[in-house]
Backbone bond lengths (Angstrom), bond angles and torsions (degrees), N, CA, C in turn:
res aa  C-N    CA-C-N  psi(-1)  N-CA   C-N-CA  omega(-1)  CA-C   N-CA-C  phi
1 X - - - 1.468 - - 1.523 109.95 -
2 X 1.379 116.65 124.83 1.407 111.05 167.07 1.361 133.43 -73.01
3 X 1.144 167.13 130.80 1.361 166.22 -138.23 1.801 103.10 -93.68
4 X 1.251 129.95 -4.86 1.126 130.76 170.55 2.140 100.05 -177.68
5 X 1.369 102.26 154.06 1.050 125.30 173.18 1.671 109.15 -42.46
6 X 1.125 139.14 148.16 1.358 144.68 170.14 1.354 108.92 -45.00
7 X 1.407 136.51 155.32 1.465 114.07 173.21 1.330 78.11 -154.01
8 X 1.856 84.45 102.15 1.857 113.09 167.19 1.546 126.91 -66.88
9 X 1.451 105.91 -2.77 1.699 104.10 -177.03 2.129 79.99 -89.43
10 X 0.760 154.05 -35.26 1.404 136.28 -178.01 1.716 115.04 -102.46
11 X 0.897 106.64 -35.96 2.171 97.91 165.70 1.223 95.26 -149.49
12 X 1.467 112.39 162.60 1.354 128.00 -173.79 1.539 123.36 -84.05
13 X 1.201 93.53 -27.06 1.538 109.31 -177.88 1.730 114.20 -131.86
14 X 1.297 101.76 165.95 1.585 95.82 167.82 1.325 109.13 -85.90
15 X 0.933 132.25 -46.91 1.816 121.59 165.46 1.545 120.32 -23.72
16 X 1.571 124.02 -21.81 1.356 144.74 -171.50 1.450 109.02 -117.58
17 X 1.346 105.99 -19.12 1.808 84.89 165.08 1.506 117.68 -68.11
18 X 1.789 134.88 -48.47 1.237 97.66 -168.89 1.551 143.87 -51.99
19 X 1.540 102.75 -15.30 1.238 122.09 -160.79 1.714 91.96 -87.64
20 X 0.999 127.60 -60.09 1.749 131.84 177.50 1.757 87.12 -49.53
21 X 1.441 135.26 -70.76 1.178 118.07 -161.15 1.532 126.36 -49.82
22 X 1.547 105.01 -56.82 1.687 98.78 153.11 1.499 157.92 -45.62
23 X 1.579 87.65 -34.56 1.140 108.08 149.86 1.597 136.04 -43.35
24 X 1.638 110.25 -43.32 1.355 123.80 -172.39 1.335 90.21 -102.62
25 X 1.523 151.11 -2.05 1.648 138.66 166.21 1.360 81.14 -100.78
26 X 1.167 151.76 -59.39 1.902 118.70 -169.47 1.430 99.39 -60.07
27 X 1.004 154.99 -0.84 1.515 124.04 173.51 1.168 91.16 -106.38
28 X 1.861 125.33 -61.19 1.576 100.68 -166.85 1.844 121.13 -63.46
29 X 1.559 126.69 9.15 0.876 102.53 -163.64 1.827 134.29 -81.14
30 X 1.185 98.79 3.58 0.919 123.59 177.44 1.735 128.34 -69.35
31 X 1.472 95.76 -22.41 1.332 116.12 174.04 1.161 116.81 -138.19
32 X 1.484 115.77 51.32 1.417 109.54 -175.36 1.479 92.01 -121.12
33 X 1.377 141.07 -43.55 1.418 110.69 174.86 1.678 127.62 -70.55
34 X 1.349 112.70 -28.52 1.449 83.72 136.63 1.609 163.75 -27.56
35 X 1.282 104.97 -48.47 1.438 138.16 -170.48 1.431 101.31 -87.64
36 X 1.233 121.65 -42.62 1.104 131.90 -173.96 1.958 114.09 -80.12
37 X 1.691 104.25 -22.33 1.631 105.05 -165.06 1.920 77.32 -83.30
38 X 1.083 100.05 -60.57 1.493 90.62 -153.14 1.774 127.31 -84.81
39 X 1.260 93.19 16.76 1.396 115.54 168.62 1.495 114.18 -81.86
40 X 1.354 116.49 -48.07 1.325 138.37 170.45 1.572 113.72 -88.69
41 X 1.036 114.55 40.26 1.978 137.09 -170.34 1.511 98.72 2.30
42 X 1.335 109.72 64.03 1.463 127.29 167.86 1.431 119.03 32.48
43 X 1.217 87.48 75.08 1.687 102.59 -170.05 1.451 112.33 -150.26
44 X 1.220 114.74 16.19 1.725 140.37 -176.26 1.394 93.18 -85.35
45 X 1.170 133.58 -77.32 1.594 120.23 -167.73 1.464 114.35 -49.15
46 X 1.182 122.26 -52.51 1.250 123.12 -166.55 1.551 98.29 -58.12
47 X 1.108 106.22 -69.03 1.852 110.06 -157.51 2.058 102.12 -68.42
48 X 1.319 109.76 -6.81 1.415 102.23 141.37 1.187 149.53 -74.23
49 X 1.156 106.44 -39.53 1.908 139.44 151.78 1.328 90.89 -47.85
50 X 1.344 149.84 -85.59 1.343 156.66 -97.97 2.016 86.45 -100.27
51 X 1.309 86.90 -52.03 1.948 92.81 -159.27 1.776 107.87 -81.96
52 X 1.299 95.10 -20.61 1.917 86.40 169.97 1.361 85.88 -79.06
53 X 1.185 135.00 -68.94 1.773 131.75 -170.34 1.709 102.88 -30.64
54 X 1.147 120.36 -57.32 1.477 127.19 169.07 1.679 114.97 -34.06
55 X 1.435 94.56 -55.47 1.625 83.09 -164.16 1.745 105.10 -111.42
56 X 1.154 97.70 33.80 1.563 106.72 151.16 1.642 116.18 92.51
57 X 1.058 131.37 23.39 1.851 154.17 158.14 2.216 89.65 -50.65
58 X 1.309 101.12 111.46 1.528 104.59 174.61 1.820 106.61 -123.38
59 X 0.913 131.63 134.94 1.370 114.16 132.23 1.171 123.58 34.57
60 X 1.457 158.60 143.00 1.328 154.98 148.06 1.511 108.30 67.53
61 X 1.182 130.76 -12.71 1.955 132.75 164.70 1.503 92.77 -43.38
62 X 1.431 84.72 149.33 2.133 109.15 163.54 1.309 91.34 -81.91
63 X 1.314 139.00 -160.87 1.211 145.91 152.74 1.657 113.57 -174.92
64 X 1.519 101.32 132.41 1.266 91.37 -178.73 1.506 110.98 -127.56
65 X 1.394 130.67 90.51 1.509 134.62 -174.24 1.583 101.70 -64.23
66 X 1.633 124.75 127.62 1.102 129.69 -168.23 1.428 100.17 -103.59
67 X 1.391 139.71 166.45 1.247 118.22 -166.44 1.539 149.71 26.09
68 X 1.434 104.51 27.54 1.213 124.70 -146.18 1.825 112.92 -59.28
69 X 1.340 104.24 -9.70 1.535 120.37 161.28 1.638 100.46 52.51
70 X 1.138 127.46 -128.32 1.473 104.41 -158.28 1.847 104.14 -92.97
71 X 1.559 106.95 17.15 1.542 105.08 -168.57 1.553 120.85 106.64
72 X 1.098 108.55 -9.74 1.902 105.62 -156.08 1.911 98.91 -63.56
73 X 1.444 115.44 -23.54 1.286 90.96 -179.89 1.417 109.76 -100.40
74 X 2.102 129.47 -15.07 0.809 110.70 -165.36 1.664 106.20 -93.61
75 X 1.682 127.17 -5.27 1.586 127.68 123.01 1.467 115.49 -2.30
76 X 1.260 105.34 -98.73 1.841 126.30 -156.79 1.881 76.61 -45.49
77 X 1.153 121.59 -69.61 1.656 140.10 -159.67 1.866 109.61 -39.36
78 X 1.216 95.46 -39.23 1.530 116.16 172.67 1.567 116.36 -65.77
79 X 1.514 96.58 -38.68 1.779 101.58 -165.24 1.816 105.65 -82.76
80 X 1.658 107.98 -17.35 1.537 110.81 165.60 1.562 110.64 -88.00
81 X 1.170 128.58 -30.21 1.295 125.01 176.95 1.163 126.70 -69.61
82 X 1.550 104.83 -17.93 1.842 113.72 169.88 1.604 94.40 91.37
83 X 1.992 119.13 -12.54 1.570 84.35 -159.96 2.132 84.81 -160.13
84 X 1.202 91.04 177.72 1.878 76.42 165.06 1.429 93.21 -140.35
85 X 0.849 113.75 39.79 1.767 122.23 177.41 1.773 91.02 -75.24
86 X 1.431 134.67 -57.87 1.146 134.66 -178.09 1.331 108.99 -78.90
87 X 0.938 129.32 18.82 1.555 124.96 167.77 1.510 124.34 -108.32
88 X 1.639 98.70 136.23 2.015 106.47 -161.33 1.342 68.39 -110.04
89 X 1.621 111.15 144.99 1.726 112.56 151.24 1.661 104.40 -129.94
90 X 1.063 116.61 126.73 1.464 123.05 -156.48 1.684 93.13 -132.25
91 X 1.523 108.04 116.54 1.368 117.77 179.24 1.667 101.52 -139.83
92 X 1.249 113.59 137.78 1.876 99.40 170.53 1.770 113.25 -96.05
93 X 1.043 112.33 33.66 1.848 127.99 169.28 1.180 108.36 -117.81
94 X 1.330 127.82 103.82 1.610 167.62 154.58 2.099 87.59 -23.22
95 X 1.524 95.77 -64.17 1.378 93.00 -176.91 1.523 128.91 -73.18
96 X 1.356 126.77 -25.61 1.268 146.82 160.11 1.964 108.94 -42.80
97 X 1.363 86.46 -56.44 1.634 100.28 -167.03 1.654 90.24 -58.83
98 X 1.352 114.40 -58.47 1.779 122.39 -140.19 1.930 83.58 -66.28
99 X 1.339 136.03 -37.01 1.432 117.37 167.51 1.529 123.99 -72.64
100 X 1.333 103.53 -35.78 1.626 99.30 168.49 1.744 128.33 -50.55
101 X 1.215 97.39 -28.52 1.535 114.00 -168.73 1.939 107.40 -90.52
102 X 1.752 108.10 6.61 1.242 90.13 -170.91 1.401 81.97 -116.38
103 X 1.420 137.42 28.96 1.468 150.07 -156.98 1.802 103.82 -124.54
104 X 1.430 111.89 -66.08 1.415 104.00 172.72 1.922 107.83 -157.80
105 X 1.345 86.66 167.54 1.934 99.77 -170.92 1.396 116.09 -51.86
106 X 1.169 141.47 29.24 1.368 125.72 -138.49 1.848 87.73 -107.98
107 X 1.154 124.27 -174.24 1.627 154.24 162.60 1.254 97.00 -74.46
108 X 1.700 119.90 110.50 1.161 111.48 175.82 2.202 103.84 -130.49
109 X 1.332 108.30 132.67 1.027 111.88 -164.47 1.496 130.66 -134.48
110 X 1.225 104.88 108.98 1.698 96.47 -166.72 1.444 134.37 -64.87
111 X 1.248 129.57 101.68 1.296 137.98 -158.68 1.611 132.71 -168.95
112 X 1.487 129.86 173.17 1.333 119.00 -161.66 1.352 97.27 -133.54
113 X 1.830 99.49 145.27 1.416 118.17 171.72 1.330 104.59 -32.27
114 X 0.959 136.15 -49.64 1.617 136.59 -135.93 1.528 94.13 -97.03
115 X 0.917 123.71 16.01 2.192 133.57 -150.59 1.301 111.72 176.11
116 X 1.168 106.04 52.57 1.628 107.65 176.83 1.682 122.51 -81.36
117 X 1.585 107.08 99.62 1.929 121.50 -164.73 1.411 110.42 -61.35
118 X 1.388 117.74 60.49 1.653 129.12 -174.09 1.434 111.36 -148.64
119 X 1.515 107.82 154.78 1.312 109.75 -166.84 1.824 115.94 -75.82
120 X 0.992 113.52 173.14 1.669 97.31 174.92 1.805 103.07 -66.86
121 X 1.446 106.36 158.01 1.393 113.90 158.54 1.761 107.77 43.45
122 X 2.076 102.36 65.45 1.293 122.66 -166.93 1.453 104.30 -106.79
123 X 1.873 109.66 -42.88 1.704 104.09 -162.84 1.460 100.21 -130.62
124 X 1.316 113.80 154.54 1.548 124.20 153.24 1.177 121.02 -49.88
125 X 1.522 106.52 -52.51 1.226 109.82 -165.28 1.405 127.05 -145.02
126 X 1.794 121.72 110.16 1.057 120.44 -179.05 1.455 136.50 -88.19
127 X 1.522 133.37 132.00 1.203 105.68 174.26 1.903 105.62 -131.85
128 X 1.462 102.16 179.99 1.612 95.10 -161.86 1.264 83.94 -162.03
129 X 1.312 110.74 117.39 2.064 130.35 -168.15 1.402 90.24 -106.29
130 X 1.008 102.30 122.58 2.086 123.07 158.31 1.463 102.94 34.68
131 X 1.181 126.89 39.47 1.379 101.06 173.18 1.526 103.99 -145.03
132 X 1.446 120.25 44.97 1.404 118.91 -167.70 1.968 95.51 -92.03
133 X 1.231 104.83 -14.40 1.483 98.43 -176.45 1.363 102.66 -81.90
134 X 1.591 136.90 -17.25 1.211 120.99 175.09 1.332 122.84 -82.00
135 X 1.505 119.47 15.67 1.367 116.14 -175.63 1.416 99.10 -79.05
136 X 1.464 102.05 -169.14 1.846 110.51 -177.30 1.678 94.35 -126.90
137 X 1.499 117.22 -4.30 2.128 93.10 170.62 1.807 82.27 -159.42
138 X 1.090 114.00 137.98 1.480 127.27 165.52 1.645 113.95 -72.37
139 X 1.377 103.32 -22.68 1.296 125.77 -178.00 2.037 123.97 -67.16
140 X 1.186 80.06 -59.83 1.745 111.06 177.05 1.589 89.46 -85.73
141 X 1.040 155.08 -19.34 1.449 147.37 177.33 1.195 118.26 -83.64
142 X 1.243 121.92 -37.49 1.207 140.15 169.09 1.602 124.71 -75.10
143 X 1.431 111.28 -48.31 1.327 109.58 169.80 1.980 123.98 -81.14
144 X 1.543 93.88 11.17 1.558 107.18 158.06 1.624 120.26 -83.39
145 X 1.515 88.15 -32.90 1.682 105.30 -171.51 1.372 86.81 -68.12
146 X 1.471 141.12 -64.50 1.205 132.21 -145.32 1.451 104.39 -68.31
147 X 1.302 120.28 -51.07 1.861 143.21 172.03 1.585 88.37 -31.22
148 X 0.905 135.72 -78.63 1.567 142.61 -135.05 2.086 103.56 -96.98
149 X 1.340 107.23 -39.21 1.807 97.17 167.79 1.460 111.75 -63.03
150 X 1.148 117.09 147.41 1.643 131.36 174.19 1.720 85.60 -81.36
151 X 1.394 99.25 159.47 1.631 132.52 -175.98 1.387 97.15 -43.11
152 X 1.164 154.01 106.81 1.398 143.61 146.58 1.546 104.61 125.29
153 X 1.649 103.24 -7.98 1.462 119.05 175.67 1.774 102.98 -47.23
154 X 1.639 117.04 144.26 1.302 134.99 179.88 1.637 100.01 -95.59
155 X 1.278 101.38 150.80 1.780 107.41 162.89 1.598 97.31 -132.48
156 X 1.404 110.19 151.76 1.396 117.35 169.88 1.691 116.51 -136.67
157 X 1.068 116.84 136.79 2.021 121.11 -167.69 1.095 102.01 -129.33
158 X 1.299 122.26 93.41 1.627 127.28 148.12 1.145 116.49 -67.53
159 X 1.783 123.74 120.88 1.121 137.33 152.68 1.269 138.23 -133.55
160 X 1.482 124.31 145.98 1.634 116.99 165.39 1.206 120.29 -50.11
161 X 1.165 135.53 146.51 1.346 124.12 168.77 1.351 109.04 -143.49
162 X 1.546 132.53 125.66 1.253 136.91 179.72 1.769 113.68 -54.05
163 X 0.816 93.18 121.83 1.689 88.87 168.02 1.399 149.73 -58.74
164 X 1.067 141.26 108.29 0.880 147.10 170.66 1.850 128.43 -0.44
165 X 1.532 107.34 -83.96 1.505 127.28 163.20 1.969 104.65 -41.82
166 X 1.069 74.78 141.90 1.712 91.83 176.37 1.421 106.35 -77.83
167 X 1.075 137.13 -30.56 1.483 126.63 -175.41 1.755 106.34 -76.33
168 X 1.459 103.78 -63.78 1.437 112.98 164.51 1.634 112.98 -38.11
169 X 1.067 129.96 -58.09 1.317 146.24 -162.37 1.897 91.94 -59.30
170 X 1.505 112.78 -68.59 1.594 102.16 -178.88 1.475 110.41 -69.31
171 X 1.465 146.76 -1.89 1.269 143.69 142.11 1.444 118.91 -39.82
172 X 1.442 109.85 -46.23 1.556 115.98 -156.97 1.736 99.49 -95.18
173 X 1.081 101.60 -7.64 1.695 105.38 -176.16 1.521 107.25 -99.87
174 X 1.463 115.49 -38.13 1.181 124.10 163.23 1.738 118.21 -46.72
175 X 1.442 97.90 -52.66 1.761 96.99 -173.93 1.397 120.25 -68.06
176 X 1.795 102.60 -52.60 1.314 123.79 -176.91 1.572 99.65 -83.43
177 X 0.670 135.83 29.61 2.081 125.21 176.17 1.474 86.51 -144.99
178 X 1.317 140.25 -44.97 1.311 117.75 -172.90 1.687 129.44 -115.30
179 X 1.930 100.09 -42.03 1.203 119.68 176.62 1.564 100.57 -75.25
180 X 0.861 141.08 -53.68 1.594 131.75 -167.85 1.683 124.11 -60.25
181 X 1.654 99.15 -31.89 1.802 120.36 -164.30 1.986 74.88 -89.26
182 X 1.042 124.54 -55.54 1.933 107.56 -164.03 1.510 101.65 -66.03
183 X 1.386 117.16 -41.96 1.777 115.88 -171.77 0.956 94.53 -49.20
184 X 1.471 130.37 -71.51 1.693 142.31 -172.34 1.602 109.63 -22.54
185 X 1.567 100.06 -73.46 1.564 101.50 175.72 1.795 117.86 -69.45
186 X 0.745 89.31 7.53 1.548 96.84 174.25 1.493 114.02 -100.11
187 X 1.246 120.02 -47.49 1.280 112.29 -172.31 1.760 98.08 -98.70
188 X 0.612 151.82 -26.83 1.740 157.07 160.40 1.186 116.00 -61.07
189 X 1.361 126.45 -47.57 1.428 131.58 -172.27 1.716 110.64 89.22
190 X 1.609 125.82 -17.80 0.952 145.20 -174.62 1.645 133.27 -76.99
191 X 1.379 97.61 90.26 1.361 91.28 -171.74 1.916 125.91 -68.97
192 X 1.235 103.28 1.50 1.315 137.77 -178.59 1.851 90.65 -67.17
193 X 1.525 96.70 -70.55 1.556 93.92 170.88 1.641 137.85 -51.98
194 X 1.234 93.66 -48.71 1.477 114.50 -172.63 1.722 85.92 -54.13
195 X 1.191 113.27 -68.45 1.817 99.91 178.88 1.527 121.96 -47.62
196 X 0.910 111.96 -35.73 1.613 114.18 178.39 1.724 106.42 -62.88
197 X 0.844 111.41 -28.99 1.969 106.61 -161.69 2.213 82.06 -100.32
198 X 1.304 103.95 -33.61 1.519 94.29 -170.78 1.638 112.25 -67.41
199 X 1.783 113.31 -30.76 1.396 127.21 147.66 1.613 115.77 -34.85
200 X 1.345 106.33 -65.00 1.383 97.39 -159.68 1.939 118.09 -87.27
201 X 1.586 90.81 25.04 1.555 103.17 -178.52 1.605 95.63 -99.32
202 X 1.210 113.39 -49.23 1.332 135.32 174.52 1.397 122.64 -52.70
203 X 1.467 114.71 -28.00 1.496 113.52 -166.89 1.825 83.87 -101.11
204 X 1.758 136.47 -33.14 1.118 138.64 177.52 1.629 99.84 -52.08
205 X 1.599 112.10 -62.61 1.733 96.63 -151.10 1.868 103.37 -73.92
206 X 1.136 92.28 -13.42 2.079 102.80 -167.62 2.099 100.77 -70.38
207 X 1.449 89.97 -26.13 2.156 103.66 -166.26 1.243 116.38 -24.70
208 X 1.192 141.67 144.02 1.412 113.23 146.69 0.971 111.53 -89.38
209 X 1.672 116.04 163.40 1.826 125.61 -148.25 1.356 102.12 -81.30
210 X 1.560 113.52 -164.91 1.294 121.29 -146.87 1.855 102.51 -82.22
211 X 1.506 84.54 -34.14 1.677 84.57 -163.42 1.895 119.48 -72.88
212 X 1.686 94.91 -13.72 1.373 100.44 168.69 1.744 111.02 -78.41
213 X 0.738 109.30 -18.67 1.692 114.22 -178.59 1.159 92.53 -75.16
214 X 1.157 136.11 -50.44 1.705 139.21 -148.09 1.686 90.58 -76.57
215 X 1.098 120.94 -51.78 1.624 129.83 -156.72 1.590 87.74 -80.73
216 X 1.033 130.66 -45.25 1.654 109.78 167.12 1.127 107.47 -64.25
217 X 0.768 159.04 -52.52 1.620 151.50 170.60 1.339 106.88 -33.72
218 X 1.007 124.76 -85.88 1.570 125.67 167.34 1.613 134.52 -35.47
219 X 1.746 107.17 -12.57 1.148 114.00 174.34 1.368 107.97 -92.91
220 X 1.636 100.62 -12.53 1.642 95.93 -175.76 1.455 104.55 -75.11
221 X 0.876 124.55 1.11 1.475 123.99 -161.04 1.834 121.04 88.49
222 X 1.375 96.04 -6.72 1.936 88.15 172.28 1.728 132.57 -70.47
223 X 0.922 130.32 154.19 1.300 136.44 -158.23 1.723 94.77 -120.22
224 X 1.257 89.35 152.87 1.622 116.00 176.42 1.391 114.65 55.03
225 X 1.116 115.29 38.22 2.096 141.44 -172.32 1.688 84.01 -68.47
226 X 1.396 109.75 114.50 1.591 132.08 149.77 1.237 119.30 -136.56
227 X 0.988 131.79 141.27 1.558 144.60 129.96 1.371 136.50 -70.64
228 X 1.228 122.55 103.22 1.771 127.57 170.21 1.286 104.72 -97.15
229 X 1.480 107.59 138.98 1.339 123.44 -173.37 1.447 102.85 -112.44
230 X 1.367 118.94 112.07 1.386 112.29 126.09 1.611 178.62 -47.78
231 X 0.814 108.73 97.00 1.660 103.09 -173.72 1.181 102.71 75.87
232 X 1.691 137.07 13.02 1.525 154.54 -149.77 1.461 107.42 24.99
233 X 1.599 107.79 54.61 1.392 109.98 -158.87 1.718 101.22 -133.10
234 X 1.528 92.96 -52.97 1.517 122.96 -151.91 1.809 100.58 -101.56
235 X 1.358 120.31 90.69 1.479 103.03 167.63 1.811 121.45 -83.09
236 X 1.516 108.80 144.17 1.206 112.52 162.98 1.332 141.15 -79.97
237 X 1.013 141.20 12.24 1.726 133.59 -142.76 1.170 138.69 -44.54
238 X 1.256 123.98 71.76 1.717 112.68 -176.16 1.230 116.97 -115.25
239 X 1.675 109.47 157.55 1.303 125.17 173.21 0.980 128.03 -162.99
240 X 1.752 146.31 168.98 1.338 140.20 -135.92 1.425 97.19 -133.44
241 X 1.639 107.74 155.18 1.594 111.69 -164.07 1.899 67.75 -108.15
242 X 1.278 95.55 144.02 1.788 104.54 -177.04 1.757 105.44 -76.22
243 X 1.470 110.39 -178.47 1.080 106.54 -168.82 1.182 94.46 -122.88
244 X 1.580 151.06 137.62 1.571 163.87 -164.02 1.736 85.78 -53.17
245 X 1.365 116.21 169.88 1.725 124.01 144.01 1.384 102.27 -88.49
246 X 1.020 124.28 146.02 1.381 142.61 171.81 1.559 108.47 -57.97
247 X 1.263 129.40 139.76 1.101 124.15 -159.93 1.376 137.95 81.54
């Protein structure tokens, strides 16, 4: 299953999105944590810090941030672990990685959800920041996640999610479809950017909804698949790779 419909004004096929998607994170990457702190009125680190702390990131975890884009969650992830010695950050943008890596010590590795370069049953704990709509199968993404967590291993999915309510719903299209893509080129000068944030308005309203995400999850075979919503803004997704019966 793809996470949204093809979107033929940027590649023709889904076989051609990863290459268009990377494409547009090596150029914008340069200005994307910027774009990103004060878009989200600088309140992204914390409530990243706060919600892996929430859903259980301790001390001594493997960790493997999937798309880890310029780092912003495997950062916060570092500052609970005491260390980034256990941290994989796995992004397939050349340019994404080369800023993430001037942020903290961690294992950084170029590669795709759908192809994750690790042995089976590698981390405790997975997480994957806003970028589950750029994959190419929810399917094959998911049954990597399960391949690669150890037995009892956690996954965690931060995402935007359009809202529901019609009033809310033309709010969030308003900011993110118009106000966010002009600020961008406005305060950057970068039309490199301005496409990148106008992408990720596009890949939000196109998504498929929550409950198809959940049911891939569950088809992968993971256990205890929920979503908590934030601010009816902010989805969570996590769930547990099960543990064998003994014997």
């Amino acid at each position: 299953m793809l996470p949204h419909p093809t979107l033929a004004a940027h590649y023709a096929t889904p076989e051609a999105k990863p290459e268009f998607v990377n494409r547009l994170f090596d150029r914008g990457a340069k200005h994307y944590d910027s774009v990103v702190d004060w878009g989200f009125l600088r309140s992204g680190a914390s409530y990243r810090r706060w919600t892996l702390q929430q859903h259980g990131l301790r001390p001594g975890a493997h960790l493997l941030d999937v798309a880890c884009g310029t780092g912003l969650v495997a950062v916060e992830a570092a500052k609970i672990l005491g260390t980034a010695e256990n941290i994989t950050c796995l992004d397939p943008s050349a340019g994404m990685l080369a800023v993430a890596r001037t942020k903290l010590a961690a294992h950084f590795v170029l590669g795709r959800a759908e192809e994750i370069p690790a042995p089976d049953n590698t981390f405790d704990f997975l997480t994957m920041g806003y970028a589950l709509r750029h994959v190419t199968s929810l399917e094959e993404t998911f049954a990597e996640y399960h391949r690669v967590l150890k037995p009892g291993g956690k996954l965690l999915i931060l995402e935007v999610t359009k809202p529901a309510g019609r009033v809310s719903a033309w709010f969030f299209r308003l900011y993110f479809g118009r106000i966010y893509p002009f600020l961008t080129r406005l305060f950057t000068r970068s039309r490199d950017a301005r496409d990148m944030m106008r992408y990720y308005w596009e890949t939000m309203d196109a998504c498929v909804p929550p409950a198809a995400v959940l049911a891939a999850l569950e088809g992968a075979g993971l256990t205890a698949v929920k979503r908590h919503i934030v601010l009816g803004l902010f989805s969570e997704y996590t769930a547990v790779k099960p543990v064998p019966p003994a014997g």
